[in-house]
N, C-alpha and C positions, 0 to 999 in steps of 0.2 A: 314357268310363266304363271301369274297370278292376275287374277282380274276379278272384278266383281260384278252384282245382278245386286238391282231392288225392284222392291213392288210395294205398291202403294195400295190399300186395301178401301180404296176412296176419299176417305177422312185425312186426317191430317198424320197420323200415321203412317211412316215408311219404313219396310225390314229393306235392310241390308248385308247381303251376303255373300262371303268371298269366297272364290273356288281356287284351284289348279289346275292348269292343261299339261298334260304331261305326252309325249311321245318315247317310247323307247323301243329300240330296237332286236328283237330274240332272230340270232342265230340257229340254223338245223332244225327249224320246227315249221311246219305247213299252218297253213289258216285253218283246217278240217282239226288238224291236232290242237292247236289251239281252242278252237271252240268246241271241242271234245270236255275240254278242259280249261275253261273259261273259270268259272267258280274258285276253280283252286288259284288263277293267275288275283282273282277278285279281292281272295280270302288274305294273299300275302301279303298283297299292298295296304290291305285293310290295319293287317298284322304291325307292318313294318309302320307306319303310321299313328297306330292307338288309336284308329278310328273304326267306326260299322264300317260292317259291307255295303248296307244301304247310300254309303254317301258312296264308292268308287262307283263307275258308271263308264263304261267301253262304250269311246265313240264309233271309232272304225279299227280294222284290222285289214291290212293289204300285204300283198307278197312284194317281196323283193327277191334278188338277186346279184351277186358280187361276183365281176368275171373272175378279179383278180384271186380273189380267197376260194374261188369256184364253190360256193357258199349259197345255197341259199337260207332263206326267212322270211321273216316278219315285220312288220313294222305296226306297231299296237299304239295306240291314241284313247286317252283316256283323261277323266275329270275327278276328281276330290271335291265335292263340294260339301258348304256348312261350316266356312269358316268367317267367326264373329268376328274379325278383324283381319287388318293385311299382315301384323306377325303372324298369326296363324298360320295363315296362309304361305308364307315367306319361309316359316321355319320348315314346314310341310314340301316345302318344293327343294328346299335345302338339305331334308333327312332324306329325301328319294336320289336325288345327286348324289350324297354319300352312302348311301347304299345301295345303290344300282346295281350292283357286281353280285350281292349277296341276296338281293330280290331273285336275281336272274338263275342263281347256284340254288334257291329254295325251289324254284321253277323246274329244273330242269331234273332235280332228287323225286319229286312227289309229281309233276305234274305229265313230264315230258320225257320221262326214262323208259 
């Protein structure tokens, strides 16, 4: 999902800047191990993106639970922000879709093994 924020700095100037909301889901890992290990989930997305750390930004993080997989996890909610337009933005929500899988397998090598 992509959306954007301005601010108006009084005058007739206004910035405009577009983010991403992202949710994804980490199977086999607790909210305790997660933010054990926040930095490294921060650094990958950062990676996988070509962007600072500074712009990802963890919203929330909650537990979940899957009767059927008898599984639990996580469920992580987080923003990309700093982007000068909605390509940006767009292509940014598009390389994380496609690579969700291999965010998740860098996660689970370095962060969560």
């Amino acid at each position: 999902t992509s959306a954007y924020s301005r601010s108006s700095t009084g005058s007739s100037d206004v910035s405009v800047t577009f983010y991403v909301e992202v949710q994804t889901t980490l199977v086999g890992v607790t909210v305790e191990e997660f933010y054990a290990s926040e930095d490294v989930f921060i650094a990958t997305v950062a990676l996988a993106l070509e962007v600072s750390v500074d712009r990802v930004d963890i919203t929330s993080v909650s537990s979940v639970s899957r009767r059927r997989l008898l599984a639990t996890g996580i469920i992580v909610s987080y923003t990309i922000t700093g982007f000068t337009n909605t390509t940006g933005a767009s292509q940014a929500a598009a390389t994380l879709e496609h690579s969700q899988s291999d965010v998740e397998q860098s996660l689970r090598s370095s962060a969560f093994a």
